[in-house]
C-alpha positions as a Python dict, from the first residue, in 0.01 Angstrom:
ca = {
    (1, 'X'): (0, 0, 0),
    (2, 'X'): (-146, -201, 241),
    (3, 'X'): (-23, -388, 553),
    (4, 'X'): (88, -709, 522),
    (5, 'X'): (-37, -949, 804),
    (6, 'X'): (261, -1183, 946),
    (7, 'X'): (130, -1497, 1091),
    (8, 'X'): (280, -1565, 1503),
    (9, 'X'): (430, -1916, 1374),
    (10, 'X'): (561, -1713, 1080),
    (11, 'X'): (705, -1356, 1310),
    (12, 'X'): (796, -1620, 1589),
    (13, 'X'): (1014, -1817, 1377),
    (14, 'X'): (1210, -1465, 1297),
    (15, 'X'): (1496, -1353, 1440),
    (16, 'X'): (1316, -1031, 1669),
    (17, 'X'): (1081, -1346, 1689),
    (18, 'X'): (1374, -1579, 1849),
    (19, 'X'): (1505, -1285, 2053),
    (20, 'X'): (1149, -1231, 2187),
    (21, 'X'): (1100, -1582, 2306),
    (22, 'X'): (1467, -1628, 2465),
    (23, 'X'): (1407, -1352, 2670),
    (24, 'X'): (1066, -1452, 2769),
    (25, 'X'): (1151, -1792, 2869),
    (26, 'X'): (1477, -1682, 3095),
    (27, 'X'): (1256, -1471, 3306),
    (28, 'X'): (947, -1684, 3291),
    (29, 'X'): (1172, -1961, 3413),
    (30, 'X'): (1278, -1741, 3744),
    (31, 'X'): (907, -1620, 3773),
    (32, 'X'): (751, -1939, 3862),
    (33, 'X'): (1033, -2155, 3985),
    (34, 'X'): (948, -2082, 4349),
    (35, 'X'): (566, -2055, 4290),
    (36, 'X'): (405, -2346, 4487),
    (37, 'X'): (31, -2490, 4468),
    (38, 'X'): (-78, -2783, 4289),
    (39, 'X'): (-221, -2690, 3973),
    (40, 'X'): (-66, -2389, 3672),
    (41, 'X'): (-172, -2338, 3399),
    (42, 'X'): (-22, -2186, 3073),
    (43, 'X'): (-350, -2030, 2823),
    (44, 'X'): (-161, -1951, 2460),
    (45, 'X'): (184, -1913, 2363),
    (46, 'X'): (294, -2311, 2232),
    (47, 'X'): (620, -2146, 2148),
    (48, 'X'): (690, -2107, 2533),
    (49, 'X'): (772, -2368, 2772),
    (50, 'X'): (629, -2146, 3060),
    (51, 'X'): (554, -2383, 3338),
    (52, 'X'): (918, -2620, 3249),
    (53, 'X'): (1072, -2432, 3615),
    (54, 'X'): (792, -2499, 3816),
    (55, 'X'): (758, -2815, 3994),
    (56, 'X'): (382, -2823, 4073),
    (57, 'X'): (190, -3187, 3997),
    (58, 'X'): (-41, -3089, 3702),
    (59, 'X'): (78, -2815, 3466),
    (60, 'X'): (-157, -2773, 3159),
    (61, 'X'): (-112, -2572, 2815),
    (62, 'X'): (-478, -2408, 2657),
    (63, 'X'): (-470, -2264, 2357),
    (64, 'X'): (-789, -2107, 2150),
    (65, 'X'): (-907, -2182, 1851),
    (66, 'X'): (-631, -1906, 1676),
    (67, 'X'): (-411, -2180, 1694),
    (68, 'X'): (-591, -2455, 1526),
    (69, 'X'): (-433, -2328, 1197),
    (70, 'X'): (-74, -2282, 1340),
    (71, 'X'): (192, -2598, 1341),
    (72, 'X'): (157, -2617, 1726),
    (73, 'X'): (193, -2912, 1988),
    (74, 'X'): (-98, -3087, 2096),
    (75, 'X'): (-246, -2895, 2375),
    (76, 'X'): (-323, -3023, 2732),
    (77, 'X'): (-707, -2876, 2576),
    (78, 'X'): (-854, -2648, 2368),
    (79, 'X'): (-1005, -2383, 2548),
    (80, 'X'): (-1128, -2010, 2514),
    (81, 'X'): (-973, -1781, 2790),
    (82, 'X'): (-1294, -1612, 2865),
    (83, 'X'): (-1442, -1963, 2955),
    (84, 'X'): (-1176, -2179, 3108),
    (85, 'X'): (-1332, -2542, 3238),
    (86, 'X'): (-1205, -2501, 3538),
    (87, 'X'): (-1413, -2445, 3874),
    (88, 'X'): (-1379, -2137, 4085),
    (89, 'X'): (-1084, -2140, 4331),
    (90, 'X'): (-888, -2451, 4150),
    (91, 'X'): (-575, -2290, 4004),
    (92, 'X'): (-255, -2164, 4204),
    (93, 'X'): (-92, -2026, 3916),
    (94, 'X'): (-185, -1921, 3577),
    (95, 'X'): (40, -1734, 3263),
    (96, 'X'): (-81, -1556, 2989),
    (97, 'X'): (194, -1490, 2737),
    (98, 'X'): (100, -1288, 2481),
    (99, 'X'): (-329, -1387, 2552),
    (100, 'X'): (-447, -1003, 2637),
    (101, 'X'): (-331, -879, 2372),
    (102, 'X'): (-478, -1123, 2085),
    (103, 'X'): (-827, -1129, 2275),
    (104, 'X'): (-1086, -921, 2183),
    (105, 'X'): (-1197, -876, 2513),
    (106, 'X'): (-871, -897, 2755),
    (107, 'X'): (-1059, -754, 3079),
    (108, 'X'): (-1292, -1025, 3030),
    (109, 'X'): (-1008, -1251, 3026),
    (110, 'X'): (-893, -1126, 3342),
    (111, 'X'): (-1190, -1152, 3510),
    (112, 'X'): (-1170, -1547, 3409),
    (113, 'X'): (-814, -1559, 3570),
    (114, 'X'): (-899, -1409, 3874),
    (115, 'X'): (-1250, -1669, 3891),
    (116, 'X'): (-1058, -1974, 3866),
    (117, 'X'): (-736, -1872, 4090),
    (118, 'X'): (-761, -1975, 4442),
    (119, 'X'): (-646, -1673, 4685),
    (120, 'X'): (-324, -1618, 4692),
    (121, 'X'): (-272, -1709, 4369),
    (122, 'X'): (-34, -1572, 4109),
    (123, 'X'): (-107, -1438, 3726),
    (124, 'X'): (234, -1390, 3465),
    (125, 'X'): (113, -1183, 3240),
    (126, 'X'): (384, -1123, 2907),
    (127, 'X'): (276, -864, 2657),
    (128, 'X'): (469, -668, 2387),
    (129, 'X'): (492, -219, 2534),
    (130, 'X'): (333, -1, 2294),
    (131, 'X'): (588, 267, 2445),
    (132, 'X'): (889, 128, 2320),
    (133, 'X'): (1062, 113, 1933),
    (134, 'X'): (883, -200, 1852),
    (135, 'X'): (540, -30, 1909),
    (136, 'X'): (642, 287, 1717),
    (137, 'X'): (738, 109, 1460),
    (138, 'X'): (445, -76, 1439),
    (139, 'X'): (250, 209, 1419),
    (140, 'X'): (453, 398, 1161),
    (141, 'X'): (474, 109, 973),
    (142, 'X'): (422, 146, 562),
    (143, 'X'): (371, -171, 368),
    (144, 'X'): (455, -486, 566),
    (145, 'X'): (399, -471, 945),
    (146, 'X'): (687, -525, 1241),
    (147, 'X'): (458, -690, 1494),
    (148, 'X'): (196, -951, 1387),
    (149, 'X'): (-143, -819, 1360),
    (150, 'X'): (-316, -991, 1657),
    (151, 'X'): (-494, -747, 1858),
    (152, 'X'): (-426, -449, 2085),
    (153, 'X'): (-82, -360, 2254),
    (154, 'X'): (-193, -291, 2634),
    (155, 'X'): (65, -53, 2838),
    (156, 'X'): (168, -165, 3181),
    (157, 'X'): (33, 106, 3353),
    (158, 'X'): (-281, -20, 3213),
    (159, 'X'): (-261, -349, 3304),
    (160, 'X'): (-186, -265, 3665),
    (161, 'X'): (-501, -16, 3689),
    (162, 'X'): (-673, -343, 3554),
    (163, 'X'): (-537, -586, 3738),
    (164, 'X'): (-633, -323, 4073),
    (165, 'X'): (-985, -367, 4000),
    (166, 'X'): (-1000, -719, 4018),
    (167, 'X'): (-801, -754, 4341),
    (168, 'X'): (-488, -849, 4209),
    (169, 'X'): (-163, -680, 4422),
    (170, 'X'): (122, -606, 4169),
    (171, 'X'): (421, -821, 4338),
    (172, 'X'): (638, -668, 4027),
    (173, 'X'): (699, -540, 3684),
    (174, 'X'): (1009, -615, 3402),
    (175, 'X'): (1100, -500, 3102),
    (176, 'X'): (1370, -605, 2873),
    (177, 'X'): (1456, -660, 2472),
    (178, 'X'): (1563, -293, 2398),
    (179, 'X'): (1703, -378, 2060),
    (180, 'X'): (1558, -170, 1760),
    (181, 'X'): (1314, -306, 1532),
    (182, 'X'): (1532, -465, 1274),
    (183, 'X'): (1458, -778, 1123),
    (184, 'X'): (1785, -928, 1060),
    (185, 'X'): (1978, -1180, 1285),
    (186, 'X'): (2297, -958, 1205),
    (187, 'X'): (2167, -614, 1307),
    (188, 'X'): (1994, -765, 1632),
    (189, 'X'): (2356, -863, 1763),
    (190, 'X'): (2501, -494, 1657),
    (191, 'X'): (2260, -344, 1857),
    (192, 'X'): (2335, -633, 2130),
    (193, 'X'): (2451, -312, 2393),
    (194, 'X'): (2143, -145, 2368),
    (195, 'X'): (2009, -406, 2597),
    (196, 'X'): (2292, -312, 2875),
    (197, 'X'): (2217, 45, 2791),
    (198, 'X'): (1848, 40, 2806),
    (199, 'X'): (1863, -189, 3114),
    (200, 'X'): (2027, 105, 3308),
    (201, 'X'): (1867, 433, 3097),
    (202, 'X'): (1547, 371, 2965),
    (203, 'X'): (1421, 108, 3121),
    (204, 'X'): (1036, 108, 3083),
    (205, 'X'): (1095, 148, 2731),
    (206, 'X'): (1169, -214, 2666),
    (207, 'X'): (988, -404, 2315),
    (208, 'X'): (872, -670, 2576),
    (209, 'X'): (751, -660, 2968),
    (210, 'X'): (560, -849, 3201),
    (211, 'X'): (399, -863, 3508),
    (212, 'X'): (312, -1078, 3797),
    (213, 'X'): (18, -1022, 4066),
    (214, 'X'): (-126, -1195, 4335),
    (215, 'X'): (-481, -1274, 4415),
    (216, 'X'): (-597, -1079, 4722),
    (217, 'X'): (-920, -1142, 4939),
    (218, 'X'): (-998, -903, 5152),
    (219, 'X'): (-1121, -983, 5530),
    (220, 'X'): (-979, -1333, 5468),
    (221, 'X'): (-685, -1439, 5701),
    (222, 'X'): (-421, -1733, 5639),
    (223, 'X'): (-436, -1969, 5915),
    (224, 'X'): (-135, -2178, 6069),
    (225, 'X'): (-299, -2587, 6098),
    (226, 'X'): (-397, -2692, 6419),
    (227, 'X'): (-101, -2842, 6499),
    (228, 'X'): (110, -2576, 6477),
    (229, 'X'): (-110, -2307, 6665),
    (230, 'X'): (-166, -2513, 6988),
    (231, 'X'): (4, -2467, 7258),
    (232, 'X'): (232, -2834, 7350),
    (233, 'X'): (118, -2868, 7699),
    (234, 'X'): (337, -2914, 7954),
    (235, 'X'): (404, -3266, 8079),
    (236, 'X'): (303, -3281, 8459),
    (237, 'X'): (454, -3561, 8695),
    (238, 'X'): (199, -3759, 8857),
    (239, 'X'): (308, -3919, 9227),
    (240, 'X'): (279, -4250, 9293),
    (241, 'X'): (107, -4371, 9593),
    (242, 'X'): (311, -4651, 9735),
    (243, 'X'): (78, -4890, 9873),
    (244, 'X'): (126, -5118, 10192),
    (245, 'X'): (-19, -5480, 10186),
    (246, 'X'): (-315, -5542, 10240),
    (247, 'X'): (-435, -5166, 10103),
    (248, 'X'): (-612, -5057, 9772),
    (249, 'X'): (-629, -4726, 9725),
    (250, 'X'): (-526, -4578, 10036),
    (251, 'X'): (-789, -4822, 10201),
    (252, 'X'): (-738, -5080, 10417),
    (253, 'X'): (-834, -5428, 10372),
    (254, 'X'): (-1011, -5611, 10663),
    (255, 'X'): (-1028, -5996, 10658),
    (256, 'X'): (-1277, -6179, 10858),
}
């Protein structure tokens, strides 16, 4: 029998769907919250308000032409990840929920993040962990798939030797959703513990991770402004010269 393919509007609006996103979104929200810059920008994932903690000016959705079929909010613009229109050095922050995995060609979509991030600046990257129950399943699956059938699962120890290559400094890694792979609403909450238990036993075996990483140059330095670096000189008295009549400047006036 073969596999059935399940849409991401259709898997997202399921309950391991629902769980998926929650999670996502709590962490997501304390990911970027103290992430300062001017400009972020979320690339996929309409389901996810990624950028709704962070207080920078312009925050921007792109999605890819995979969505123009889906029932999805009207993008900021439609973009592909491996060409973003944005010049090099513009961006201070930039997530990618769920965007390795359903590219053909995630390196290359890396090597777009790390073009148009100005140094310094931070990458989210959420993925699903092939070494978890969710990815099992998925790959033992007979008849209708788990997972939706959107590309490659990429393990974090991947993505970091990735992300290494291209400069990036790993500030941190977290997993979470432990749950097994059931579909209904009603097993999900029975197996509710198994996200305290996995937490404290297992817990790089999550269904869900991600990662953040910084944008490192080397031989550059961070300087303090002007201002801030020179030293206040010290205000020196000046003496005043009294002066008698009749003087200017220590001089004496004769009159004829």
């Amino acid at each position: 029998m073969s596999d059935e393919i399940i849409g991401l509007h259709q898997w997202f609006e399921s309950a391991p769907g629902r769980y998926l996103l929650e999670w996502e979104q709590a962490h997501l929200d304390d990911a970027v919250a103290d992430v300062f810059g001017y400009h972020a920008l979320q690339v996929g994932m309409p389901w996810l308000q990624g950028l709704r903690a962070n207080r920078m000016t312009h925050r921007w959705l792109a999605l890819g032409t995979e969505y123009l079929a889906q029932p999805v909010q009207q993008p900021a613009l439609w973009a592909d990840p491996v060409a973003l229109p944005f010049p090099a050095n513009s961006l201070d922050l930039v997530l990618l929920p769920h965007a390795l995995e359903h590219s053909p060609d995630p390196h290359a979509v890396l090597r777009e993040v790390a073009r148009v991030l100005v140094p310094e600046g931070r990458v989210v990257v959420c993925s699903i962990n092939p070494a978890s129950l969710w990815g099992l399943r998925q790959r033992l699956s007979w008849g209708q798939l788990y997972l939706p059938d959107a590309g490659e699962f990429i393990g974090h120890w991947r993505l970091r030797d990735w992300l290494r290559l291209l400069d990036f400094e790993v500030e941190g890694t977290h997993f979470g959703c432990w749950r097994p792979a059931v579909r209904s609403s009603q097993w999900l909450e029975r197996f509710r513990w198994f996200d305290v238990w996995g937490r404290r036993w297992w817990p790089i075996l999550g269904a869900a991770y991600f990662v953040v990483a910084v944008k490192r140059v080397h031989g550059m330095r961070l300087l303090e402004p002007a201002w801030r670096s020179q030293r206040q000189r010290a205000g020196a008295s000046v003496p005043l010269v009294s002066r008698a009549p009749g003087t200017w400047a220590g001089h004496h006036l004769h009159k004829d």
